[in-house]
C-alpha positions as CSV (number, residue, x, y, z in Angstrom):
1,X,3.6,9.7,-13.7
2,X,2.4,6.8,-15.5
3,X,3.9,4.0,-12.7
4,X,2.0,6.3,-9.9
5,X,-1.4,6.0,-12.0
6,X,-1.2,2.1,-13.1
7,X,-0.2,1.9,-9.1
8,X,-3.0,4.3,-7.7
9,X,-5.5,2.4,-10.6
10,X,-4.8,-0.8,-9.5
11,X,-5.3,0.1,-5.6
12,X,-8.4,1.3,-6.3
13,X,-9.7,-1.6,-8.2
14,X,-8.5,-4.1,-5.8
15,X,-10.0,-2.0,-3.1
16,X,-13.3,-1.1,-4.8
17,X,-13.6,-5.2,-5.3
18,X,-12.6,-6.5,-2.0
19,X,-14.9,-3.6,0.0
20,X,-17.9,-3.6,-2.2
21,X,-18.3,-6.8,-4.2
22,X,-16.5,-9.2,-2.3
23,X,-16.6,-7.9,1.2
24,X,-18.1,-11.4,2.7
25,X,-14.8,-13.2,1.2
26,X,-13.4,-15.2,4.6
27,X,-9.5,-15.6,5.1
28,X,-7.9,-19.1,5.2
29,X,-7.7,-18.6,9.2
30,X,-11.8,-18.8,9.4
31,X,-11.5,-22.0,7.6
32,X,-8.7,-24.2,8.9
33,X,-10.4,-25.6,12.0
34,X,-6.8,-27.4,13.6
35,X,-4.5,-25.2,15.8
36,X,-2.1,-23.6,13.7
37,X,1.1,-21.4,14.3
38,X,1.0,-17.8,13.7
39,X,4.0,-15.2,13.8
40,X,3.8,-13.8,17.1
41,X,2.4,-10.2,16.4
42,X,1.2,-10.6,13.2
43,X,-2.3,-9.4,12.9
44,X,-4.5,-12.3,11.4
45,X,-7.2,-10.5,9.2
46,X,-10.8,-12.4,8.8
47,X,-12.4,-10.6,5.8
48,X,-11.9,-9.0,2.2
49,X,-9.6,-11.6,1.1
50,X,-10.4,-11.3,-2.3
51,X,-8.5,-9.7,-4.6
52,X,-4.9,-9.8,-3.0
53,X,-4.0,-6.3,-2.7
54,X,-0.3,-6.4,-1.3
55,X,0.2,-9.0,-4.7
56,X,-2.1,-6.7,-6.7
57,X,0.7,-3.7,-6.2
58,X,4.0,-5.9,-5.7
59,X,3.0,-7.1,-9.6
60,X,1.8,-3.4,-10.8
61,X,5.0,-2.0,-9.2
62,X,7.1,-5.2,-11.0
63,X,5.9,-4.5,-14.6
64,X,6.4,-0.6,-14.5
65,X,9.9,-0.9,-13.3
66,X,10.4,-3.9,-15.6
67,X,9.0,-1.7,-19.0
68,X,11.5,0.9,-17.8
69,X,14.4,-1.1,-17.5
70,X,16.7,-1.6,-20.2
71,X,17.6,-5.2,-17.9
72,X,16.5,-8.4,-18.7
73,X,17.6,-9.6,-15.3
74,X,16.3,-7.1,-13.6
75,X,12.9,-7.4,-15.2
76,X,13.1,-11.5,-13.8
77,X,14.4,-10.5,-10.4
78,X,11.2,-7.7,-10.0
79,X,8.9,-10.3,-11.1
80,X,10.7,-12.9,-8.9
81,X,9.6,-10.5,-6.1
82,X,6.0,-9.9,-7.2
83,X,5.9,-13.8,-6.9
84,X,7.1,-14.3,-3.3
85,X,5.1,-11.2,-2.1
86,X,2.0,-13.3,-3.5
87,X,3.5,-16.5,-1.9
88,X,3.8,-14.8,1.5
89,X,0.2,-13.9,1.7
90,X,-0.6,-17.2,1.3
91,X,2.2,-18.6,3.6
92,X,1.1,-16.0,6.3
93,X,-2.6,-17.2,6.3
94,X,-3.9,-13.8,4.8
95,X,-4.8,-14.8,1.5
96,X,-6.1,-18.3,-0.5
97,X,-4.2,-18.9,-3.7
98,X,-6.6,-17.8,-6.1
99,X,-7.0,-14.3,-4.2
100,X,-3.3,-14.0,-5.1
101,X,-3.7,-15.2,-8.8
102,X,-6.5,-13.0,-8.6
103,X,-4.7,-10.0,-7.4
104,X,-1.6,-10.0,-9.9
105,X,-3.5,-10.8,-12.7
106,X,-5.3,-7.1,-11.9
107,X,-2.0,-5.5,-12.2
108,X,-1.6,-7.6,-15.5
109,X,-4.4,-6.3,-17.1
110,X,-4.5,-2.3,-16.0
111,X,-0.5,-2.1,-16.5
């Protein structure tokens, strides 16, 4: 019950900020001005990049499991994870850095 309430907290939070205070927060796609390659079918968003919310959860969802597990190497392969789900936001053009840093450091703090 705990892990679904830090999980459904830091949703909220994430989405409360990125809807209401930062809604005017442009994607890296709005700024890069030279053609660039995209994923063909991947859906390029152009606002509320800030907070990350995929990284937000990835790190919320890492440090539940990890305070649960009884695994040392478990706990640095879930946060291994968290790390490349904040890295693929970035290398998909969805998210800056610091909406990523941003984002984990949410879960960080409510978890």
């Amino acid at each position: 019950l705990s892990t679904a309430l830090a999980l459904l907290l830091t949703s909220a939070v994430v989405q409360i900020l990125k809807h209401w205070f930062f809604y005017d927060i442009v994607r890296p796609t709005l700024h890069i001005t030279e053609p660039l390659y995209t994923i063909p079918g991947l859906e390029i968003h152009k606002y509320h990049s800030f907070p990350s919310g995929h990284t937000a959860q990835a790190f919320a969802l890492a440090i539940c499991l990890a305070y649960y597990s009884a695994s040392r190497k478990l706990s640095v392969v879930l946060f291994m994870l968290a790390v490349l789900t904040a890295w693929s936001r970035v290398y998909l053009l969805q998210h800056f850095l610091l909406d990523t840093f941003v984002g984990g450091l949410i879960a960080v703090v409510i978890c």
